[in-house]
C-alpha positions in Angstrom: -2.6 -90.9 -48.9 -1.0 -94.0 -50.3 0.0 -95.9 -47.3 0.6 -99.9 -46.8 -2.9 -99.5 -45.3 -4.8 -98.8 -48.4 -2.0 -99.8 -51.2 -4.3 -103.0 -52.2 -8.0 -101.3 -52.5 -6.2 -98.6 -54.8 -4.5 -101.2 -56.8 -8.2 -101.6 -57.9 -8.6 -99.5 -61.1 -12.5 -98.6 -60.4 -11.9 -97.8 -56.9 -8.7 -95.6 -57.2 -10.9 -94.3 -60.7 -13.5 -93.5 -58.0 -11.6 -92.0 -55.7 -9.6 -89.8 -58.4 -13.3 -88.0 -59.1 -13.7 -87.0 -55.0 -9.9 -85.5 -55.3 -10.1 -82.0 -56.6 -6.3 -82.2 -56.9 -6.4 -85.2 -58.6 -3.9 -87.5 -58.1 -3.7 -90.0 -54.7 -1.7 -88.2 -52.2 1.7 -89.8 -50.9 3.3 -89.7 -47.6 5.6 -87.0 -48.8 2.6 -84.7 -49.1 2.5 -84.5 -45.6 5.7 -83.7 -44.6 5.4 -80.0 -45.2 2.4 -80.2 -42.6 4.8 -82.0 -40.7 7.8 -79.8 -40.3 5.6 -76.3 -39.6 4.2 -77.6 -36.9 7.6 -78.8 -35.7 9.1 -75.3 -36.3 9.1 -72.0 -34.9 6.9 -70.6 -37.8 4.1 -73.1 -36.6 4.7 -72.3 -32.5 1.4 -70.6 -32.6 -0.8 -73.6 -34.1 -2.7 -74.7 -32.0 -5.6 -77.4 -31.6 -6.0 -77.0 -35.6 -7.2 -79.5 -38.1 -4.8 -79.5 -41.4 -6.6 -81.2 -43.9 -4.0 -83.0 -45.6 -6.4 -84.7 -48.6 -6.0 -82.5 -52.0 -9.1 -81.0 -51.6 -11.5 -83.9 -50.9 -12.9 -82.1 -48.1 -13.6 -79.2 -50.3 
């Protein structure tokens, strides 16, 4: 995800080229990509999550 964090490494052609190869989806992920995450686990549809890990990476886990 494309985060203050990691907005300088990624701003590095090669790396963010190397990266783009890991990312089945490929494209870098940006906050807004988590929001949907984010707002079923705040609402009713998502009351029954629990203690799950939501892989939130375009498929690099894959």
């Amino acid at each position: 995800i494309l985060t203050d964090r990691n907005r300088a490494v990624l701003a590095d052609p090669v790396y963010e080229a190397a990266v783009l190869e890991r990312v089945p989806l490929g494209r870098i992920g940006a906050p807004r990509d988590c929001a949907g995450v984010a707002l079923l686990l705040c609402r009713g549809e998502g009351a029954y999550i629990n203690g799950a890990e939501i892989a939130v990476d375009g498929g690099l886990r894959l």
